[in-house]
VEXDREN-2710 file (C-alpha; in Angstrom, 1 decimal):
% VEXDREN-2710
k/r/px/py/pz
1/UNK/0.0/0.0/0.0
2/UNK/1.2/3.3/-0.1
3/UNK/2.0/5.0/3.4
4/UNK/0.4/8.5/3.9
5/UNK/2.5/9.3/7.1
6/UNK/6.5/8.1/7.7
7/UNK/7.1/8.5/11.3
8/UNK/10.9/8.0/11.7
9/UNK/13.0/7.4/15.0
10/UNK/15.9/9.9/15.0
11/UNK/19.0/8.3/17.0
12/UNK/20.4/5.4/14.7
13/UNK/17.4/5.9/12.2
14/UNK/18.4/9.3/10.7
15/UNK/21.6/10.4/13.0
16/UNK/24.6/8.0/13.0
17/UNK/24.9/8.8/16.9
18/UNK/25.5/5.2/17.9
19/UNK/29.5/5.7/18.4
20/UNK/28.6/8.9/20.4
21/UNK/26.4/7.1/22.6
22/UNK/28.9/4.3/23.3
23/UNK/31.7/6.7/23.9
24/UNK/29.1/8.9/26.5
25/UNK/28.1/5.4/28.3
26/UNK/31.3/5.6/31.2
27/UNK/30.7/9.5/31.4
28/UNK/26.6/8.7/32.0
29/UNK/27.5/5.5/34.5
30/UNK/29.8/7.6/36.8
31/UNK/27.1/10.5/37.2
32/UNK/24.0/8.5/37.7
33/UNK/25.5/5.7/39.3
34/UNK/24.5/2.6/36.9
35/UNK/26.5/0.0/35.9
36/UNK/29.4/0.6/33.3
37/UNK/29.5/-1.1/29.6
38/UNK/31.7/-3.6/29.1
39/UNK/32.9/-3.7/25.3
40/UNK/32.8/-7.4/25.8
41/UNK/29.0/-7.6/25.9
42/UNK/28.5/-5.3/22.3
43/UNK/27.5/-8.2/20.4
44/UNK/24.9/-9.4/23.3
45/UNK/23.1/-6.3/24.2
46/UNK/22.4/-4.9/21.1
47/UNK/20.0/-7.9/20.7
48/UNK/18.2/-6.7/24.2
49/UNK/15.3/-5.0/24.3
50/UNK/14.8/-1.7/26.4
51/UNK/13.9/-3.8/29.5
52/UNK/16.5/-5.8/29.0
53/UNK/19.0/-3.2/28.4
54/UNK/17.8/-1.6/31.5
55/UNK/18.1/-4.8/34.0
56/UNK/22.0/-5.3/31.9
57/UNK/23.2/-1.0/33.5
58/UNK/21.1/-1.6/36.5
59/UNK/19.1/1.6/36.0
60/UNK/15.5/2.1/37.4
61/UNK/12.8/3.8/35.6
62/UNK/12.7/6.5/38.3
63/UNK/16.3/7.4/36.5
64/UNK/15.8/7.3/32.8
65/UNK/14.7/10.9/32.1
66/UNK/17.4/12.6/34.2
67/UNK/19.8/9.8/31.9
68/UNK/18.2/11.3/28.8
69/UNK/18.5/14.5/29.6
70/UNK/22.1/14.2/30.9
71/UNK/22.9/12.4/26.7
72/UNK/20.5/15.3/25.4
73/UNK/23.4/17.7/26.9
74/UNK/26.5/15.9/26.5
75/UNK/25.4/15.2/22.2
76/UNK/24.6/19.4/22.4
77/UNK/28.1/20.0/23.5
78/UNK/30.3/17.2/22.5
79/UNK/28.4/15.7/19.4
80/UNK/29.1/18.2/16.9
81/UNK/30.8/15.2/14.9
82/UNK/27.9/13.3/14.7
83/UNK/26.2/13.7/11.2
84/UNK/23.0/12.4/9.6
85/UNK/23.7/8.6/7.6
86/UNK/24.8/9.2/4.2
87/UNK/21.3/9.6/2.2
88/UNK/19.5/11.0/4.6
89/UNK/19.0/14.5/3.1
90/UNK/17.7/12.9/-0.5
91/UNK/15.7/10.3/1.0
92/UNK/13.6/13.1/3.6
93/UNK/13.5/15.2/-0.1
94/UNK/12.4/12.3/-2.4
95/UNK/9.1/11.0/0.2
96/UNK/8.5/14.8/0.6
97/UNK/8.3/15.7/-2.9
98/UNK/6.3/12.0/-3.6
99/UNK/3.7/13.8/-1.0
100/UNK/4.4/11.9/2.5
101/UNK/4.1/13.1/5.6
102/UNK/7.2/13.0/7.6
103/UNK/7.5/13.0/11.3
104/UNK/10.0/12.7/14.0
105/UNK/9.7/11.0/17.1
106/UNK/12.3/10.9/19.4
107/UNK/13.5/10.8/23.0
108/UNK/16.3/13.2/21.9
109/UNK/15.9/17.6/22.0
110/UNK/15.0/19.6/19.7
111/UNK/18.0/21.3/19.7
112/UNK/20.1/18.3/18.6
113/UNK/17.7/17.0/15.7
114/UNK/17.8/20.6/14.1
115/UNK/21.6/20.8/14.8
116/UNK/22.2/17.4/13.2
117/UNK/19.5/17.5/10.6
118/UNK/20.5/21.0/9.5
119/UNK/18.7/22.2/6.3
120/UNK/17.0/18.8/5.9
121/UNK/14.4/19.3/8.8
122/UNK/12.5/21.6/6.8
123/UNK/11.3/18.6/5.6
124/UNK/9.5/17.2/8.8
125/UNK/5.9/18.2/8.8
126/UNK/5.9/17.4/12.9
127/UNK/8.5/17.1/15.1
128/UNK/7.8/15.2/18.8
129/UNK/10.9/15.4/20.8
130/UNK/12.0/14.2/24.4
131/UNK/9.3/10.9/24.0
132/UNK/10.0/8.7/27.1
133/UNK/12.1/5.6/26.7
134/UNK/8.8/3.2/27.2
135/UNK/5.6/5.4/26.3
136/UNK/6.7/6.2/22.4
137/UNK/3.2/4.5/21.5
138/UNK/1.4/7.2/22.6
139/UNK/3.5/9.4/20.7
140/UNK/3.1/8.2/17.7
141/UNK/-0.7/8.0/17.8
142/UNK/-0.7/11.3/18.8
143/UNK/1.6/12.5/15.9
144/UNK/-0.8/10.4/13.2
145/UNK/-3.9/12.2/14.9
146/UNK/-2.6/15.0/14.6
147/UNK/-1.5/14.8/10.8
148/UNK/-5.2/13.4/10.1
149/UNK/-3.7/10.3/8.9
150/UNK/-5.4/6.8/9.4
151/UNK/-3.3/4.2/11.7
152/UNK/-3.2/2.0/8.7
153/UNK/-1.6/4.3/6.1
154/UNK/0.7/5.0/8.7
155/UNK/4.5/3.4/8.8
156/UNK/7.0/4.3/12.0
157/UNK/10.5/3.4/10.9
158/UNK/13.2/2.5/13.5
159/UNK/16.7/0.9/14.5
160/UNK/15.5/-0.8/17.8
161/UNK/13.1/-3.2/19.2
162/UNK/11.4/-0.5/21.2
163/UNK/10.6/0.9/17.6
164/UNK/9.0/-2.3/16.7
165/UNK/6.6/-2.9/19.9
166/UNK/5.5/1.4/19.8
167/UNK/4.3/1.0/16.3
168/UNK/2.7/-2.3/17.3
169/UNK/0.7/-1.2/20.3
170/UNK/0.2/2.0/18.6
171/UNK/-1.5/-0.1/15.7
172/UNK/0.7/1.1/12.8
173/UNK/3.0/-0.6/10.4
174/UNK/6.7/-0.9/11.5
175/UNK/10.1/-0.5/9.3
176/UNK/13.5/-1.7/10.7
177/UNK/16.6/-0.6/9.7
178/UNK/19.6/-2.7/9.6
179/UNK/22.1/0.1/10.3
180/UNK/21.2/1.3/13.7
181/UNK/21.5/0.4/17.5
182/UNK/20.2/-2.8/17.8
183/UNK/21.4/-5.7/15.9
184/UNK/20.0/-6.5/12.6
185/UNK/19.5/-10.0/13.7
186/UNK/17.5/-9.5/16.7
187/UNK/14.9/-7.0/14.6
188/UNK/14.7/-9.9/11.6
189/UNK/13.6/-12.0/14.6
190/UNK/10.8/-9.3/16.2
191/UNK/9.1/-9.9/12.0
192/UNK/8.5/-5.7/11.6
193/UNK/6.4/-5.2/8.2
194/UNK/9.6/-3.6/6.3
195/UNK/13.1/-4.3/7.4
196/UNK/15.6/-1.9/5.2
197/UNK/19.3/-3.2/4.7
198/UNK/20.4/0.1/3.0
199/UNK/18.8/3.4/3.2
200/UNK/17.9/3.9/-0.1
201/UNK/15.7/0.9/0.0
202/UNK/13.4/2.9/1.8
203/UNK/12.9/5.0/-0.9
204/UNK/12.4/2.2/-3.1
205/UNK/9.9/0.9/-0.9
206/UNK/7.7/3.3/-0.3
207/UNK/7.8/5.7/-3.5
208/UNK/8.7/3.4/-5.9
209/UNK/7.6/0.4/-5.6
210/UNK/4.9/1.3/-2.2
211/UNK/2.7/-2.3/-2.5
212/UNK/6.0/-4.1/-2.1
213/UNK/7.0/-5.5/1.6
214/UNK/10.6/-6.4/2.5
215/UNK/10.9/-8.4/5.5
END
């Protein structure tokens, strides 16, 4: 079918931030008191989910926004070397100009996603930043409410499991992409509706060839 509304994550999705994140990780543990990352476990954890990931630091919920926040501030003062994926900018152009909707949902700030996104944003019809780590579904119902778009003509593309289960329980169709956070082996297994090995396959996908599926 072809997707009225494209409701992308922004960390690993659109931002290649992942590197960032990892380097931030021993900073993050020393300040909030959660246990450190141990290089040793990359391979595992990137097949957790956000539960999982949680029990694997040791972090309570009760902690998780004053985390974010603390990432939001170290990305808007250290991360000026992270950039958006290579494609980015002509994929966000070619689903404008086919007549999508784009959207942003994020548990990042504003202030980075315009930073990293630069002239590109302009192509975001809605922007929903600093979504909570475990509510995104209500987000994303919210954002396809309030673009007047139908759950079913809806798509929310992702780079982790989280991504997956939100579009789910939010009752829209999920993309994965293979280049993000979480492995692409552990999203093959969750079975989203489009799972995208290279960015331009999105593109593909959804303007040029919209009734096809690749999972």
């Amino acid at each position: 079918m072809r997707y009225q509304l494209v409701i992308f994550d922004f960390d690993g999705t659109l931002a290649d931030s992942f590197p960032f994140f990892l380097e931030s990780l021993d900073t993050l543990a020393q300040a909030h008191c959660f246990n450190r990352y141990d290089p040793a476990d990359f391979d595992r954890i990137r097949s957790y989910d956000t539960r999982q990931l949680l029990r694997y630091f040791g972090i309570p919920l009760w902690k998780i926004p004053r985390v974010a926040r603390h990432f939001q501030r170290l990305m808007a003062h250290g991360g000026h070397t992270i950039q958006p994926f290579e494609g980015v900018p002509a994929m966000l152009e070619a689903l404008h100009h086919a007549g999508m909707q784009l959207a942003l949902v994020t548990s990042n700030s504003l202030e980075n996603v315009e930073r990293i996104l630069g002239p590109s944003a302009r192509y975001l019809d809605r922007v929903e930043c600093n979504a909570p780590l475990l509510g995104k579904s209500s987000r994303l119902k919210q954002v396809a409410a309030r673009c007047n778009v139908s759950p079913d003509a809806t798509i929310c593309i992702g780079d982790e499991l989280r991504d997956i289960q939100a579009a789910r329980k939010a009752g829209i169709a999920c993309g994965a992409v293979s280049w993000g956070y979480a492995s692409p082996e552990a999203l093959r297994r969750a079975g989203p509706d489009c799972f995208f090995e290279r960015l331009d396959a999105i593109t593909y996908t959804l303007v040029s060839h919209p009734t096809t599926e690749l999972a």
